[in-house]
N, C-alpha and C positions, 0 to 999 in steps of 0.2 A: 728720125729727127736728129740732127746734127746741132754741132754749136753753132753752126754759120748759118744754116740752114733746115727748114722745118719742112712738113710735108707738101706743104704749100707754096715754097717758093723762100727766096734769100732775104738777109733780112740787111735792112739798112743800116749803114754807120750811125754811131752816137745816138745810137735809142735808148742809153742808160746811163749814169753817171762814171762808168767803171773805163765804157766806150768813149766820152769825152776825156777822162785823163788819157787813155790811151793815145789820143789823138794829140793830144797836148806834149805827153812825152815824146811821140813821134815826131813833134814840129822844133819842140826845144831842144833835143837833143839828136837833132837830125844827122845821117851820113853815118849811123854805126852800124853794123853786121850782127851784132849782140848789146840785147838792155838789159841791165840787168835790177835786177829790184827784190829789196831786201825788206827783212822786219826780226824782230829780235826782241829777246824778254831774261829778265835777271830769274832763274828758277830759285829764287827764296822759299819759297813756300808754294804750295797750289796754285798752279796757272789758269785762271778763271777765268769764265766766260766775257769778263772784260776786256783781257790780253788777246782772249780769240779774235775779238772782232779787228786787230791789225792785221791778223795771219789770213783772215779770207778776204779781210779789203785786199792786202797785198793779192791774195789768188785772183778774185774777180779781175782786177785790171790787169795781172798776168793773163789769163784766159781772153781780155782783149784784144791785148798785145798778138796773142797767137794767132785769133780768130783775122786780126788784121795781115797777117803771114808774117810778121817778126819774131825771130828767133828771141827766146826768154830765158835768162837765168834766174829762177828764183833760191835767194839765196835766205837761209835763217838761222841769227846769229844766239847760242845762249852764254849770255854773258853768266859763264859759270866761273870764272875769274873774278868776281866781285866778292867785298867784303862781305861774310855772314851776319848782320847788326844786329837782330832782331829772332826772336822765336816765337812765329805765328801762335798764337791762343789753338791752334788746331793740330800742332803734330805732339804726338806722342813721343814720352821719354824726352819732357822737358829738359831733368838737370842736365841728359847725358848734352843736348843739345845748348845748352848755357856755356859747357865747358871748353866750347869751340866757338863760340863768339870773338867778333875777328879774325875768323882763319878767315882764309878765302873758300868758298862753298863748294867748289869740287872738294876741298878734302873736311867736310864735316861729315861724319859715318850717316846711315842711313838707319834711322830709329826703326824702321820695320824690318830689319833684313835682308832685306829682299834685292837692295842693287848694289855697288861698287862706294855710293857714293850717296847722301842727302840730295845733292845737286842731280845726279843722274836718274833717282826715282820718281823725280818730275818731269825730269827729261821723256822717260818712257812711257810714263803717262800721259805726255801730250802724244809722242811721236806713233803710239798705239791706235790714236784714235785719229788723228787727221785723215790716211788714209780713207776711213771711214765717209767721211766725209769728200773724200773728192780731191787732198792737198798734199802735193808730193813735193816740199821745198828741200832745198841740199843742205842738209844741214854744219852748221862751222860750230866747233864747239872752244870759245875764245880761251880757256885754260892752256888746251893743248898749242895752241895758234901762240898764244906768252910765252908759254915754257918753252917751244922749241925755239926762242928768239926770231921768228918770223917778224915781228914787229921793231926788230933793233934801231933799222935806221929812221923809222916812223916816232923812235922814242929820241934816239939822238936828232933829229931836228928839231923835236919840240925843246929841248935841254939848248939849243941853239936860238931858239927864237924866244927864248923864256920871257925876254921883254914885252915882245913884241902881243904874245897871250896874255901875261897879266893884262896888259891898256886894253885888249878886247874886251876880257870878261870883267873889267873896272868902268868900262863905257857903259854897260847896261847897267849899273850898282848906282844907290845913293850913296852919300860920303860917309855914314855910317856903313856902310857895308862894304867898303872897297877893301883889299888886298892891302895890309899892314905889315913891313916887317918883309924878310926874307922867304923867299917863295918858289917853291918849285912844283910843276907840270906834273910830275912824276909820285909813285908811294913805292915801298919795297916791303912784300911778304918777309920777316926776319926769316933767317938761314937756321935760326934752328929754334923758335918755336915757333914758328907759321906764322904770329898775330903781323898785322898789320901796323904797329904803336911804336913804330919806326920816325926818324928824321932824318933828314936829308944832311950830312957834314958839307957834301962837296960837289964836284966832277970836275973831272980833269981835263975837259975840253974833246976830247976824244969817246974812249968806250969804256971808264974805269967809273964808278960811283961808288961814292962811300957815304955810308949810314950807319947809326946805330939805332938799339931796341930800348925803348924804353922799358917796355915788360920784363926784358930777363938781362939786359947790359950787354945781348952780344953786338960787336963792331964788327965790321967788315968793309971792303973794298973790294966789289964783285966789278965785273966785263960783263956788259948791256948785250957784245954777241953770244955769251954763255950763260947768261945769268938767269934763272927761273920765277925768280920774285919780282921781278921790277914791271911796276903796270901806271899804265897812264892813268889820270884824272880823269873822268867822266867825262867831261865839257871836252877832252882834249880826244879822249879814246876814238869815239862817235865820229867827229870828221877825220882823223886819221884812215878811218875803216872806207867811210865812203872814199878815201880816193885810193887806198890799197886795195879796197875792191872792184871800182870803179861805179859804183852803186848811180841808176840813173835816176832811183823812184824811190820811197821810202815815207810813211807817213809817219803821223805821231800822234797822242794823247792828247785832247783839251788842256794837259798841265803843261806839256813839254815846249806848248804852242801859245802860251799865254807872251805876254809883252816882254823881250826880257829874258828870258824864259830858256831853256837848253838850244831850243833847235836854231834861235835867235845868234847866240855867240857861235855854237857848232858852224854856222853856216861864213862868216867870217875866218873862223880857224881854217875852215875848209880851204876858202880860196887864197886868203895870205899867208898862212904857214906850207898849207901844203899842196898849192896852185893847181885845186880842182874843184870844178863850180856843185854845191850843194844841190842834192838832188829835188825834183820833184815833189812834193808833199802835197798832203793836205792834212786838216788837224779831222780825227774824227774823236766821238763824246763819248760820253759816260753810256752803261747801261744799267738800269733797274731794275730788281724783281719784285714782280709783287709780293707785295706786303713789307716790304723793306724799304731804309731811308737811305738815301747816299748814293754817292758810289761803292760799288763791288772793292773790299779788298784784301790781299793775302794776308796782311799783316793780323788779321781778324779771325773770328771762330766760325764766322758764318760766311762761308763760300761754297757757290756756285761755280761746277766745271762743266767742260762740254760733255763728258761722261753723263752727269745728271741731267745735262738737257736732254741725250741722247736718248734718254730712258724714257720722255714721252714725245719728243719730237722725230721723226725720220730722220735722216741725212736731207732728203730732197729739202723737207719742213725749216733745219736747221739751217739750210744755205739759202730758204727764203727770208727769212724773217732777217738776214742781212741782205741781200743783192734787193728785199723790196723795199729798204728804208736808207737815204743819204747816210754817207756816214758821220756829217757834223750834225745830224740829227740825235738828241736824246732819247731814249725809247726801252720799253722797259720788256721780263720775257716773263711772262703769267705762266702759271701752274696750276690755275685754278680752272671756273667756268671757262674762261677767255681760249684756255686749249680748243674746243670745240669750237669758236666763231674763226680762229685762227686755220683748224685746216681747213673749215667750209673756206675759206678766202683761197686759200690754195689752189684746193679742188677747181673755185671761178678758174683763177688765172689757167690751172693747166686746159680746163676746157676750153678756153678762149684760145690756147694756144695751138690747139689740136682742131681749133675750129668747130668744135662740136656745140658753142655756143657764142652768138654774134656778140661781139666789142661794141659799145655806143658810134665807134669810129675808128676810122684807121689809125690816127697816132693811137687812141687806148689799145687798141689790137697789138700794135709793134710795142709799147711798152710791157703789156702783158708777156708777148711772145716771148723777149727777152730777156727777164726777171726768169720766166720758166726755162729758159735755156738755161741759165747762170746757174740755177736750183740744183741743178741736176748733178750728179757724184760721178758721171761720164759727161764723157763729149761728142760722142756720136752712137750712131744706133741703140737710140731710145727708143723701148717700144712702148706702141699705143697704150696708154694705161685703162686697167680697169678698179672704176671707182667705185669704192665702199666709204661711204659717210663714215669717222669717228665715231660718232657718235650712236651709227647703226654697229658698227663694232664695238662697242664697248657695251653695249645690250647684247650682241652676240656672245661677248665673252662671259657675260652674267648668266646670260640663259645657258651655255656649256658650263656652268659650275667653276668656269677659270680654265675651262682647257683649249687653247689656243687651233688643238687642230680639229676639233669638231665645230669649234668658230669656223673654222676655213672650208669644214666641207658642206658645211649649212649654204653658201654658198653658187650661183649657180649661174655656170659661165667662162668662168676666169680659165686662161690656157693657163698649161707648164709654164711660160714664160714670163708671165704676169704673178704666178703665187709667190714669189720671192719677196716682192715689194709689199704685196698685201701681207705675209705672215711679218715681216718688217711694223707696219703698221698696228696687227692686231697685236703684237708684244707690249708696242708704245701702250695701246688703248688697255690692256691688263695693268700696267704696269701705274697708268694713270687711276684707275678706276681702281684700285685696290689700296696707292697709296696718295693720291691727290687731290681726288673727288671729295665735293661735300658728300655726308651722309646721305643729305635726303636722292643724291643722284646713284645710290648703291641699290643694290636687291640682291635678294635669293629666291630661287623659285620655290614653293615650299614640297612637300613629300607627298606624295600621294596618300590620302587620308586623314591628314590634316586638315580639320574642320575649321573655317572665321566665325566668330561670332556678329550672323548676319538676323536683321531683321527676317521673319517670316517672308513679307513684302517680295525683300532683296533676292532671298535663297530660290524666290519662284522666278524671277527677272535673272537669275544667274541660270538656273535649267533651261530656260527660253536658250538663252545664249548660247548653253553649251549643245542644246540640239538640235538646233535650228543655223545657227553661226559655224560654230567650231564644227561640226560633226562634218559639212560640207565647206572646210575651213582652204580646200586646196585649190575650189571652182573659184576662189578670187584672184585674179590674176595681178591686182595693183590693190594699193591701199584705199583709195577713193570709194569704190563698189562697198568693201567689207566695212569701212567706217557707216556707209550708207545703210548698211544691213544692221549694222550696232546700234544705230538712232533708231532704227525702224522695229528691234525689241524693245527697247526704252518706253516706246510711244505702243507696243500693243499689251506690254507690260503695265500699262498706265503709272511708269515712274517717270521722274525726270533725269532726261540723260547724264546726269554728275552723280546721282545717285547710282546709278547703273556703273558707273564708269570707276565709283570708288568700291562696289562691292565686287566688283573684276580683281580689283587690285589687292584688296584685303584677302579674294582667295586663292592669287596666284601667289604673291609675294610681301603680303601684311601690312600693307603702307595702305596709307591715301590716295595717294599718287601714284604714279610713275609714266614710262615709256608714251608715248603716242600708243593706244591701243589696238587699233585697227593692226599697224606697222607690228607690235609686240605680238600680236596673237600668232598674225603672218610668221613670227620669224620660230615661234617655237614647236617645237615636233606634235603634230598633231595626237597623236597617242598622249602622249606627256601630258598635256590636256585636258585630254578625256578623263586620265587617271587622277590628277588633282582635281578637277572638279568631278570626282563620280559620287563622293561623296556628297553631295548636295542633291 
């Protein structure tokens, strides 16, 4: 299976939302040989699973774009040139990081050690896992892009048009809020303590600007072509970038996209200062975890990254749960029971896609097919998968004691080619079941000789079972027969089947409850068994 194409045959245009903007960019900005399409994030703090979802909207409709045969630049911007304000409740070695508020965040040290830079050990932390995922964007990193004055003449024009952006960003404002007083486009890192808590003296019409520091009184008069500190305004940066990069596509946040709002004046700056038409968007929203209120943010102690999704979702799972939900859709990412109905839905889609289970209809078929294309951490030669319910994994990984590869050889079927994805899988399902699952969805199998304290009644309905059932536990070939054999000691036992069904459970694994029984018995090594119930 391909991204174009599945085993079945090709798949039509715009059977997804990602396929309609693609088609959309293709029409608006028709007659180029390269689109290029951006997204970008200030690395303050942990870049959470909120920020992800602009990095694979932007992939999805890259991936479009391709599928449609357009050449794609994706390009991703970390505005690591941004002021330091704040120090998330979440990183360690608060004071050292207080004492660098207002630098600019490439140079706040890195509290763990570990990178160049505060700003760069975010940086690696996304750019470690995207891969993972399936997202190879070119990364620009906007410090180095400042410092080498790449940006001079993008800053000299705004310093020229300075009018002309104040009345922009004063046209979205109430009169309380307009521009008061002297005003310039531009900020300057000081030249010799980093902080930002500069003002503008002057410019000389050309490349000279002169500032002083409020923090420590130094002055200067630095050249915009040489100069290291001098960085645009937000409102002003943004569309300078789209037409120095020539950016065709680029979405934005439910804030940035409100009335008013960044993307609102960006998009003005864009075409009258710097006469190039703003890109493509669309606004995508918030996401939710269970049990949490809000939106996700770094500025907080409690954040969610794709790292932690990764730990019970796949890669495939993680790029569904985006490519199958709008992105101006709210929608939220459980960690709970919800894990389990979330990859049975999966599982649908891929068999729908593989045909291995009928659609109500063709369009649901093509949508299904498509969502599973997108899914996917490739784009061609996908092989046929072979499926293990969650949820029968995560009983597998119970019944091996937590060892992932006797999960896997419990198993029976799956090529060399296929255990890749399922040991992928069975990690998620340890990983969930040991730290996510409710109690009552945990076990342990108990020791051999480990006696329950069973009714007389029960312990004689438990030997029915183990010699009659289990003894000849391997001549079941599906779960249906051996549940059918399970009811049919129940009923010569003269107990009623719940009682039966709870003194299984009290002398496999000490609960009430548990597993589908029939399906449990099936999955564990018959010896094993034998040996925990021999005592009975």
């Amino acid at each position: 299976m391909s991204q174009q194409t599945t085993a079945q045959g090709s798949a039509p245009k715009a059977a997804h939302w990602a396929d309609e903007y693609a088609e959309k960019i293709i029409r608006e900005k028709a007659g180029k040989e390269t689109y290029t399409c951006a997204s970008g994030i200030t690395p303050s703090g942990t870049v959470h699973i909120g920020n992800f979802r602009e990095i694979i909207s932007v992939d999805l409709v890259v991936r479009a774009l391709r599928d449609m045969g357009k050449k794609v630049r994706f390009i991703y911007s970390w505005d690591d040139y941004d002021v330091f304000r704040k120090v998330p409740k979440n990183m360690p070695k608060q004071e050292i990081l207080e004492k660098h508020l207002r630098f600019p965040i490439t140079m706040v040290p890195d509290p763990w050690e570990r990178d160049v830079s505060y700003a760069r050990h975010h940086e690696v932390d996304v750019e470690s896992k995207l891969p993972i995922v399936g997202i190879f964007p070119e990364f620009i990193y906007q410090a180095e892009r400042y410092r080498s004055s790449r940006y001079a003449q993008g800053i000299r024009r705004a310093l020229e048009c300075r009018d002309t952006l104040k009345n922009i960003l004063d046209k979205f404002r109430d009169e309380d809020h307009k521009i008061k007083g002297e005003w310039w486009p531009v900020s300057v890192f000081c030249g010799a303590c980093n902080k930002d808590e500069t003002d503008i003296d002057g410019w000389d019409g050309e490349w000279g600007l002169s500032y002083h520091c409020r923090a420590c009184g130094h002055a200067e008069t630095v050249d915009i072509t040489s100069a290291q500190g001098v960085k645009l305004g937000w409102r002003i940066d943004w569309p300078m970038r789209w037409e120095y990069e020539k950016v065709d596509f680029e979405p934005a946040g439910k804030d940035h996209h409100s009335q008013g709002g960044s993307f609102d004046t960006a998009r003005h700056v864009c075409k009258e200062v710097y006469g190039w038409d703003a890109p493509i968007t669309f606004r995508y929203d918030f996401i939710g975890i269970k049990g949490s209120v809000g939106k996700i943010s770094s500025s907080s102690g409690e954040v969610v990254d794709l790292g932690d999704v990764l730990k019970v979702y796949t890669p495939e799972l993680t790029r569904y749960l985006f490519a199958g939900t709008r992105p101006n859709t709210e929608f939220t990412i459980s960690f709970d029971l919800d894990v389990i109905k979330i990859y049975e839905d999966y599982d649908k889609t891929e068999r729908i896609a593989w045909k291995l289970e009928p659609a109500k209809d063709e369009q649901t078929y093509r949508w299904e097919r498509r969502i599973y294309e997108l899914s996917q951490t490739v784009t061609a030669d996908i092989p046929q998968p072979f499926q293990v319910p969650f949820r029968h994994f995560c009983n597998l990984i119970q019944i091996a004691d937590g060892d992932v590869d006797k999960a896997l050889a419990a198993l029976d079927g799956p090529t060399s080619e296929q255990i890749a994805a399922l040991r992928t899988r069975a990690l998620c399902a340890k990983y969930w079941v040991e730290n996510c699952a409710p109690e009552e969805f945990r076990f342990q199998l108990k020791p051999a000789g480990e006696k329950a304290e069973l009714s007389a009644e029960e312990e004689s309905a438990l030997r029915l079972l183990r010699d009659e059932v289990i003894s000849c536990i391997e001549t079941f070939a599906e779960d249906k027969p051996c549940a059918e054999a399970i009811y049919g000691i129940a009923q010569k036992a003269g107990i009623e089947p719940k009682a039966l069904f709870r003194a299984a459970y009290q002398a496999l694994i000490g609960k009430d409850q548990g597993p589908r029984l029939a399906n449990f018995l099936r999955s564990i090594d018959k010896q094993r068994l034998l040996d925990i119930l021999g005592v009975y």
